[in-house]
N, C-alpha and C positions, 0 to 999 in steps of 0.2 A: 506581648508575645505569650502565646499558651505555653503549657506545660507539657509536653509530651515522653511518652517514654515508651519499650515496647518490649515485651517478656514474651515468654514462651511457656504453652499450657497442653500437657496430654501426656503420654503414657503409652507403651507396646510399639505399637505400629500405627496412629494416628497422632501429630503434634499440632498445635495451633498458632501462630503469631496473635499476641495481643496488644494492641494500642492502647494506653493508658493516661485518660486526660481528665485533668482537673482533681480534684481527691479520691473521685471513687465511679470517675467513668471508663468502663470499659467497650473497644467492637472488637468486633473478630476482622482482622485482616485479611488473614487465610489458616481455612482450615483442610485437615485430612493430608497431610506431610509427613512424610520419614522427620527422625528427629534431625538427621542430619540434614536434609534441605529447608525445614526450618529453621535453624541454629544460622543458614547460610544465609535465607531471605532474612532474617534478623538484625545480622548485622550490617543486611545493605543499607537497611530502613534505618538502623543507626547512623552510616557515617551519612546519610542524607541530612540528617538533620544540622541543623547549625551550630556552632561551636561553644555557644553561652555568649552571653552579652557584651563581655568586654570585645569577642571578635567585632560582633554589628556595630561597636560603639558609641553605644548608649551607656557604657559604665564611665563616668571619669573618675577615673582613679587615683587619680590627685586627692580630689575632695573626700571620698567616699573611706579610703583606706585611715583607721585610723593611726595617731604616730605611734611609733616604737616606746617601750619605756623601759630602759637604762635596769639592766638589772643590778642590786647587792650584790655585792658579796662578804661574806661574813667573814672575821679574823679573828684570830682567838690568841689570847695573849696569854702569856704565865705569870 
């Protein structure tokens, strides 16, 4: 599964949505937006996307998590 993510780029009265894949690729989704209807298309394009892996199922979490480990505690005697 790629990596996806998606910010917002502009300034005044022009904002941009941008998609964000892989380390260092960027598109333009849409441009030429008030900040606020950017900000709005933003976060549709967010909750579209999928939850992270453990939602699809691909994580077992069984395996993968490693165990706990017991912490000290220290005592201090007189």
């Amino acid at each position: 599964m790629a990596r996806v993510a998606y910010f917002l780029r502009g300034g005044g009265e022009s904002w941009a949505v941008i998609r964000l894949t892989g380390r260092d690729r960027e598109e333009i989704v849409i441009d030429g937006l008030t900040k606020e209807v950017a900000i709005e298309r933003c976060y549709a394009l967010l909750e579209e996307l999928p939850r992270g892996v453990a939602a699809t199922g691909e994580l077992s979490l069984a395996e993968e998590i490693a165990p706990r480990r017991r912490s000290r505690q220290l005592t201090l005697k007189f």
